[in-house]
C-alpha positions as CSV (number, residue, x, y, z in Angstrom):
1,X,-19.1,-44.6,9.0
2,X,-21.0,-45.7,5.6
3,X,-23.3,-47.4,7.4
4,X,-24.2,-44.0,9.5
5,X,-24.0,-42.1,6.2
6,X,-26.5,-44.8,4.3
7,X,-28.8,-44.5,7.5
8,X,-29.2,-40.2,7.3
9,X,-29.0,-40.7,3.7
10,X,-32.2,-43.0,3.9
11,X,-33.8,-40.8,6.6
12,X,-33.5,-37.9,4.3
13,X,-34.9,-39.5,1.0
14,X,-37.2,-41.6,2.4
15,X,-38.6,-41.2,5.8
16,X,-38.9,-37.5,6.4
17,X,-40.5,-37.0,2.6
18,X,-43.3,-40.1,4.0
19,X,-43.8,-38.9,7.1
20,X,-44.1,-35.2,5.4
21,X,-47.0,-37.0,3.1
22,X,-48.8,-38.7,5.6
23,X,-48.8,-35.4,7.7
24,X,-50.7,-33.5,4.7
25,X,-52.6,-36.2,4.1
26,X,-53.9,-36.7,7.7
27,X,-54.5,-32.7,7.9
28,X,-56.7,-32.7,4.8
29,X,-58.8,-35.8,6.1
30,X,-58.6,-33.6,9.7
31,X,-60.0,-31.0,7.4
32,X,-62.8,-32.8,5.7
33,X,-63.7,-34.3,9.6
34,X,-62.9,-37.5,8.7
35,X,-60.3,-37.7,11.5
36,X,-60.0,-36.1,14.8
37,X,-57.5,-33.6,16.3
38,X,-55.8,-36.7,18.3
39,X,-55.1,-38.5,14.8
40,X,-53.5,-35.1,13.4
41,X,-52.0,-34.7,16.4
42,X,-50.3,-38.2,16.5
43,X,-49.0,-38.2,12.9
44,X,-47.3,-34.6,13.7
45,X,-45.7,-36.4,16.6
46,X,-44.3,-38.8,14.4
47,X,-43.1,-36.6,12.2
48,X,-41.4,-34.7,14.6
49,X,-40.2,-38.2,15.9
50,X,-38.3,-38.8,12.2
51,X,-36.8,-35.4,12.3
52,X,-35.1,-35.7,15.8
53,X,-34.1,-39.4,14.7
54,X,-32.8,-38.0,11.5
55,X,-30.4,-35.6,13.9
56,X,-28.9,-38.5,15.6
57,X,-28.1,-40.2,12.5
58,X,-26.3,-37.5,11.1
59,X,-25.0,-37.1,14.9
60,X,-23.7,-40.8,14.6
61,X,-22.7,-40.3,11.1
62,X,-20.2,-37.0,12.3
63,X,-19.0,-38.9,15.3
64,X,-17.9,-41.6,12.9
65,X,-16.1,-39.3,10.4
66,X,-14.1,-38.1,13.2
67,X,-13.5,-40.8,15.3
68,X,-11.9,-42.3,11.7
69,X,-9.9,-39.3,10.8
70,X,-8.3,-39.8,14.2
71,X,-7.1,-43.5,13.8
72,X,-6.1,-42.0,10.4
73,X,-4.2,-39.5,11.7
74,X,-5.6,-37.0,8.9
75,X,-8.8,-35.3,7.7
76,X,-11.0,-36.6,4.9
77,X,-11.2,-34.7,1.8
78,X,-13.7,-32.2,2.6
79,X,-15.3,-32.8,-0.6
80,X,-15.9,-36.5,-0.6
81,X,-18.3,-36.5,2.4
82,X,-20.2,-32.9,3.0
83,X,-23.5,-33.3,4.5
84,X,-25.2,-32.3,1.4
85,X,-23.5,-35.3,-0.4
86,X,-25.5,-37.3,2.3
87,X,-27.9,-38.5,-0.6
């Protein structure tokens, strides 16, 4: 389960801020011509790529929490692991 968590956690921080940049960056040289619709169109693909790949390691992450509440037998505290704490 920490593993999952560190993995969204890293998606969040990390690659969907990048792939946010290098979107912005490829639509302002797209705008200046120095790059072609195919090149803005392959960076928004990969950005789009890191937000569904994002999904599933939150997806993973959930599936973990609960597969481990039930071999405990109980919830987690609901504060100790909220999505937002995913950071």
């Amino acid at each position: 389960m920490e593993t999952a968590k560190q993995k969204a956690a890293f998606y969040r921080t990390a690659v969907l801020p990048t792939q946010q940049v290098v979107t912005d960056q490829t639509l302002l040289r797209y705008n200046g011509m120095f790059v072609g619709v195919f090149d803005l169109l392959i960076a928004r693909q990969e950005q789009i790529d890191s937000g569904r790949d994002y999904i599933e390691a939150l997806d993973d992450y959930w599936e973990a929490r609960t597969e481990l509440e039930r071999v405990l037998g109980r919830r987690l505290p609901p504060g100790e692991l909220r999505p937002s704490s995913l950071e």
